[in-house]
N, C-alpha and C positions, 0 to 999 in steps of 0.2 A: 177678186180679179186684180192680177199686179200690171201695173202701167207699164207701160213701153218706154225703151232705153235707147238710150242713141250711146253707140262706141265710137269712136275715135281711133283706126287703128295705126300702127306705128310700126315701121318700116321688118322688126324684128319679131313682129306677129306675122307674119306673112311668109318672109324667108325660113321660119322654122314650121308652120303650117299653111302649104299653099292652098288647104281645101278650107280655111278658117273661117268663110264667108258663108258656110250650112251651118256653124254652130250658135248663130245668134238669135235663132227662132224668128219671132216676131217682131224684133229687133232692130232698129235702123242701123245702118254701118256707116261712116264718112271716112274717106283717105284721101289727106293732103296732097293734092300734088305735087311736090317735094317726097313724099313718101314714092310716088310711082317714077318721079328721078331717080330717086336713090337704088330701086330697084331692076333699073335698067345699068346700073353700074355692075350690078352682082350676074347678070345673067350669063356672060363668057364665064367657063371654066367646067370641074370634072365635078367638082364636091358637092353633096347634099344641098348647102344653101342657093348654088346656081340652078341648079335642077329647079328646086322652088320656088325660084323667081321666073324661071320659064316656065315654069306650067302655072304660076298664080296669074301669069300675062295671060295665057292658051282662056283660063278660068272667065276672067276679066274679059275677052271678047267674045266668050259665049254672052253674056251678061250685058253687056253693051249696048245702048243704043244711044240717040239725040238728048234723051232724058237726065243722062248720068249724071249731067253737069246744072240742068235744072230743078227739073221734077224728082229725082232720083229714078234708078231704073230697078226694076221688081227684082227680090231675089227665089220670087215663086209664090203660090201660090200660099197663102196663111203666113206668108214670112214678110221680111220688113223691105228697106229697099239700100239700095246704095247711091252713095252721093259722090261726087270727087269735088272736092272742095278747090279751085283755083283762088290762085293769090293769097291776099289778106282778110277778104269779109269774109267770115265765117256766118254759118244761117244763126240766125234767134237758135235755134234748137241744142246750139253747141257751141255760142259765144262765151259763156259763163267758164268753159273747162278750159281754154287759154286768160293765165293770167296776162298776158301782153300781145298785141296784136300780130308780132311774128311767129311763125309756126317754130 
């Protein structure tokens, strides 16, 4: 049995697949919120990467709820969950993969 992974994703996994949050299985996901700034910069315009920023938003409020920012919020049933990481403290689970406290 292989253990459970925790991703970190980054502003440019998202813009290029806005459905990238079914591909982690069982998998926990975290993104910084500085990632979801940065992604509200991209959503005006015609091109591919804005389209993706608005529908990875569309994605993100099905997904949503109170939890997101504590508990993580389910990303379904057998899969892992999603966390948005605010500020500087990163959980236990995902301190180790910043060598410095800023994102």
């Amino acid at each position: 049995m292989k253990g459970k992974k925790n991703f970190v994703l980054d502003t440019n996994v998202i813009l290029h697949d806005y459905k990238c949050l079914r591909n982690f299985e069982e998998n926990d996901v975290y993104i910084p919120i500085v990632v979801l700034e940065e992604l509200d910069r991209f959503k005006k315009g015609n091109e591919q990467i804005n389209f993706n920023a608005r529908e990875f938003s569309r994605e993100l409020d099905l997904i949503a709820d109170d939890r997101l920012f504590t508990k993580g919020a389910s990303l379904g049933e057998g899969r892992g969950k999603l966390f948005i990481i605010a500020g500087n403290e990163y959980p236990e689970a995902i301190s180790d993969v910043f060598s410095e406290r800023t994102p």
